[in-house]
N, C-alpha and C positions, 0 to 999 in steps of 0.2 A: 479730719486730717486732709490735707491739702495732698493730691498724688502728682507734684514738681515731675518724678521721674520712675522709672521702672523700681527701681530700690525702695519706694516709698509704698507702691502697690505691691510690692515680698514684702513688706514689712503689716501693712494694714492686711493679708491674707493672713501671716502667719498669726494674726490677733484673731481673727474672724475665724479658722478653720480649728476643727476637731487634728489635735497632735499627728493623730496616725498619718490624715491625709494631706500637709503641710509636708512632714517627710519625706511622703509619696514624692511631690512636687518637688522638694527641691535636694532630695539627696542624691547620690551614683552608686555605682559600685564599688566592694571593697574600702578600700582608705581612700576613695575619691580624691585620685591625685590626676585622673583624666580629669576629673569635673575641675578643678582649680585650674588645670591648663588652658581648657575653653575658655576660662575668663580671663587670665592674666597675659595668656601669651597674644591674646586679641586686643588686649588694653596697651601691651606693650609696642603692636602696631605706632611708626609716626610718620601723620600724614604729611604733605610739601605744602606748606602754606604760601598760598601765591595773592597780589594786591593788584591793585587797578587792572581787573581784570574785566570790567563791566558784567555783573551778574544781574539784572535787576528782572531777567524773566528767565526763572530756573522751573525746569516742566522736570515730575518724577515718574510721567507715566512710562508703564512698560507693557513690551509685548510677551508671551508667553503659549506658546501650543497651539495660537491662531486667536487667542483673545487678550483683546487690551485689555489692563490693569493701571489703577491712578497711581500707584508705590511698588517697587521692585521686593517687594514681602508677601510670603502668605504666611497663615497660621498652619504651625506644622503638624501631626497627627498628637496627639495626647491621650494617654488609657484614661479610664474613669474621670477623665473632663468633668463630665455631667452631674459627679460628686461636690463639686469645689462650687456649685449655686442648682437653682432648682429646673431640671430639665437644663444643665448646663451646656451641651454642645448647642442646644437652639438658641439659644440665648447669643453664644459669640458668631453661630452663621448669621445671624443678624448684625449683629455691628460687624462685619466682616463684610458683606454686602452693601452698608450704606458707606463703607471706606472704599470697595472697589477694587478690593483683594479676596484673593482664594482661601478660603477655608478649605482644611483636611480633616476627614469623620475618618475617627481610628476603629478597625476591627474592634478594637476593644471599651469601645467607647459605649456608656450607660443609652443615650438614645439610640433606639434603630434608624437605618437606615432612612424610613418611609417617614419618621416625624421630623426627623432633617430635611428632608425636602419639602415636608410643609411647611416649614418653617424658613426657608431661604426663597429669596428670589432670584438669585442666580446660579446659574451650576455651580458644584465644592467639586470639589476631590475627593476620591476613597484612598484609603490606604489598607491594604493586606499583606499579613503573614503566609508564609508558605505553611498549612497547615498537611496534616497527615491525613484527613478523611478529604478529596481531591473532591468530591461532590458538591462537598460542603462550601468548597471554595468556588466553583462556577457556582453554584445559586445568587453566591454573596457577589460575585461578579454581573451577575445578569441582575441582582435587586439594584446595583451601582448605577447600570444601565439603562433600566426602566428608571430609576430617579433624575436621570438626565447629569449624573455624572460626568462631569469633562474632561478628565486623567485619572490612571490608575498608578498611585505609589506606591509599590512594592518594596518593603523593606527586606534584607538581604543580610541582617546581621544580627538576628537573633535566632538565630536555628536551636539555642535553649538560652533559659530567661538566663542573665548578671546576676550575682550574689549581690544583696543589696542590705548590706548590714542595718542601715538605719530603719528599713521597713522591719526588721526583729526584733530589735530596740523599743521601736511605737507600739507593738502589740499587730501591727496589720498583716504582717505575713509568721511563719512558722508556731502560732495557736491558734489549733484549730478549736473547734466546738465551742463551749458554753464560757469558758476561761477567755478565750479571744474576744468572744461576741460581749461579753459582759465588761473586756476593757475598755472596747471599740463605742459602747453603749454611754461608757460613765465617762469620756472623752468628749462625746459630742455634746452631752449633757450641760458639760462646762461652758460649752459656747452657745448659747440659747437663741442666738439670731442665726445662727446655722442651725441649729435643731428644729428650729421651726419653721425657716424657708426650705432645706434638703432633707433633714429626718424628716421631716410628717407631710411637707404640700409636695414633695419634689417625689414621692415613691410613683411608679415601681423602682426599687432600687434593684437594678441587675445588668447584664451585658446585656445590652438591647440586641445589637449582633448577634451573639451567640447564644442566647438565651433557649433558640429552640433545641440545642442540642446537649445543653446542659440538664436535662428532662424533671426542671422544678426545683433546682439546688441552685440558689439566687446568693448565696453567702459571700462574704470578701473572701474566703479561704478559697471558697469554688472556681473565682476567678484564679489563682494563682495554682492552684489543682490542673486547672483547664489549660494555663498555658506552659503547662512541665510535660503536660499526658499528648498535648497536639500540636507544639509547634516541630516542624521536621527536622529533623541535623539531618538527617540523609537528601537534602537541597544542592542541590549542583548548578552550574549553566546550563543546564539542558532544560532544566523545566521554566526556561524563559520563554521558551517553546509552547511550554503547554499553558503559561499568563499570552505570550501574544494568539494564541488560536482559538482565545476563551474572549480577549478582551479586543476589543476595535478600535478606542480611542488612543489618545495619545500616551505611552509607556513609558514613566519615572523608578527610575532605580533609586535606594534610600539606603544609603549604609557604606558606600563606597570611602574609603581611607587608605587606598593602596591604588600608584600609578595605572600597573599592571594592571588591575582587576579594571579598573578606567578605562584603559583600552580594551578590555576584553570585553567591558558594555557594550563602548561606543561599536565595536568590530562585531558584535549581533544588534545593531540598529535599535537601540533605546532609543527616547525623543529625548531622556535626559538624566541626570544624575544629580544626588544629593551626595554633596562629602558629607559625611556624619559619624559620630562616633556613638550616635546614640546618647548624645548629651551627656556623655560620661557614666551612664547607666549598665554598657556593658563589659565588655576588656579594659581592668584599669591597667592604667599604663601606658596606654596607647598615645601616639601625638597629637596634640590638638587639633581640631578644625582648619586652624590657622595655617598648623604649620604646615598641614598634610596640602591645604589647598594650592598652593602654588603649583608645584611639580604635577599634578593630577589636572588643572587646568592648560597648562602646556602640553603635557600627553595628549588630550583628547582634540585641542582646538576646536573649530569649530563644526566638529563633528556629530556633538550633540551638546547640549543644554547644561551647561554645570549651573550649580544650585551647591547653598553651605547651608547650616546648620551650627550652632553650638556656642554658647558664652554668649550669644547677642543679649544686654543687658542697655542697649541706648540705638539711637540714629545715628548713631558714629560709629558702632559699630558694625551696623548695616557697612556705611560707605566704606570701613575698614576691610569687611570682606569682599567689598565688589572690586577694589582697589588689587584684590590678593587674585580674582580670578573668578569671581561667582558672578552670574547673569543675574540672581535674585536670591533671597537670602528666606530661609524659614524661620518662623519665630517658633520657640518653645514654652520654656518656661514663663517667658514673661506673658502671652499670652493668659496661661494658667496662673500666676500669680493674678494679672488680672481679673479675672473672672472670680476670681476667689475671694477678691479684696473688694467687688461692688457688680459682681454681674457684670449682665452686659453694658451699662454705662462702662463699668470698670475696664470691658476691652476695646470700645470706642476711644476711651481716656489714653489707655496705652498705645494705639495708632495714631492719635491726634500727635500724642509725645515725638512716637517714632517720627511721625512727617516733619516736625517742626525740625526736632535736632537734624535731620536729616538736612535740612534747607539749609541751615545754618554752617552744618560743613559743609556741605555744596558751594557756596557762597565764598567760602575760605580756602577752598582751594582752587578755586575758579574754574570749577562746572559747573556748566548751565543745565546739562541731559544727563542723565544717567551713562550714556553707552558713550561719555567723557572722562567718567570712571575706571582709569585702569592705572597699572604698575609706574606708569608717569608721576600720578600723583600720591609716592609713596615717596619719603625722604631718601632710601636707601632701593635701587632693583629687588625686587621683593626675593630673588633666591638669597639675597644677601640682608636681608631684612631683621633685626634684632631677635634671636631665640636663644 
């Protein structure tokens, strides 16, 4: 199958992956009426197309935290990544590296830490939950450290998991024991080329992260156990306090959908923030990406780092949300479609994509640089923008 465009690589994962772990990747919460928003209110974006504007050297690098980058993209944190192909986060810090963009290793990500760093040549990103044993979270911060970790992304909006009906539905979350494990088993079954690169060459299967604290319960129930029993609701602004006196590097907030809560970053000195909703995974209901990003990028100026997340499905969409107010956009799902639909070829394949359409709208609206990307090059002033 020929992967044209991101649509094509969800389409070749959802062929290649066991049912459970397809859903994972691309369902939300609830009636996933956030999740449809991320996509269509960002499609509904229309950019100002401009002509004889001489494009013929259009440069995408960017700055970020004190390091260049070739694409204003990183890959954003993903749980169980390393599910969707064999030793799967090692696989995309490698093609994430020879593109020249940041990779983000999620708490909850199948490889640890330490085989993430063998496996990249450049520093990634960690990303942490505020969990409830405080211990447990400086170690996971000082292993970041020693890995030569370059930011620390703090996500800030799941203090408990989203109800995610489609993961009940698959069999992957609410059965437990022998009844679960025996659907999960006759699912992957079906897909013999995952069964054979993730079920049998790709094990250990377990939260590489957290596996020392899980004391031998490596099960898919264990993880969702793990994150009902440890992530904190009792999380406030104050233990921003206790991420910056643990960590030294540069400090991203993840979760931010709300102006106010944007200034209340920027006004305790984050290096930056991601709008997010959490790909539509947790509050459904909530406004999209899109919509929230304008007003929250005005708020904070250039006080610290906005960064979006959600529905990105193309390089058009990229330049749609740099246009609305992001310095750099996180990929999610497509990433993880990627990698699901061909390994790490598959998420070189989805960066290549992204850079090209990227150029091509660059071209058409007549930027040459990225930091020529703003509310100018939106049909309508973006608070007036189609919603």
């Amino acid at each position: 199958m020929t992967h044209a465009a991101i649509a094509d690589l969800r389409e070749a994962a959802r062929r290649r992956l066991p049912h459970f772990l397809f859903e994972y990747i691309d369902g939300g919460s609830y009636d996933e009426v956030t999740l449809r928003r991320n996509v269509e209110d960002l499609s509904g974006i229309a950019l100002r197309q401009r002509v004889l504007r001489n494009v013929a050297g259009i440069d995408l690098s960017a700055s970020l935290f004190g390091r260049e980058w070739s694409l204003p993209v990183a890959l954003a944190p993903i749980g169980l990544a390393g599910m969707n192909a064999r030793r799967g986060e090692c696989q995309a810090v490698r093609a994430a590296d020879r593109a020249g963009v940041p990779f983000t290793l999620s708490t909850v990500s199948a490889c640890p830490i330490a085989e993430v760093a063998a496996a990249a040549r450049n520093p990634f990103w960690f990303q942490l939950y505020m969990i409830r044993d405080r211990a447990f979270m400086l170690d996971l911060m000082q292993q970041a450290a020693q890995a030569g970790c370059s930011a620390l992304v703090f996500t800030v909006d799941m203090p408990v998991p989203g109800s995610r009906y489609r993961d009940y539905r698959s069999g992957l979350a609410g059965m437990p024991g022998l009844p679960g494990a025996a659907r999960r088993a006759l699912q992957g079954a079906l897909k013999p080329r995952w069964a054979w690169d993730v079920g049998i060459r790709g094990r250990p299967h377990q939260l590489g992260n957290v596996a020392p604290v899980l004391n031998g319960r490596t099960g898919i129930e264990d993880f969702f156990a793990w994150m009902r029993d440890n992530f904190d609701p009792a999380i406030d602004w104050s233990d921003l306090d206790f991420i910056r006196s643990a960590w030294k590097g540069p400090l991203i907030v993840k979760g931010i959908l709300d102006a106010e809560d944007a200034r209340q970053a920027a006004d305790l000195g984050v290096d930056g923030i991601i709008v997010s909703n959490h790909g539509g995974r947790q509050l459904d209901g909530v406004p999209s990406t899109a919509r929230a990003l304008p007003e929250i990028a005005r708020a904070v100026g250039d006080r610290t780092v906005v960064m979006a997340d959600g529905g990105v499905r193309s390089g058009l969409d990229v330049v749609r949300l740099m246009a609305l107010g992001a310095r750099a956009v996180l990929l999610g799902r497509a990433w993880a479609y990627a990698l699901g639909a061909a390994g790490e070829a598959g998420v070189t394949r989805m960066l290549q994509i992204v850079e090209a359409e990227m150029r091509v709208a660059m071209a058409l609206i007549g930027a040459t640089r990225i930091d020529q990307i703003d509310e100018s090059c939106l049909v309508q002033p973006r608070e007036r923008n189609r919603f």
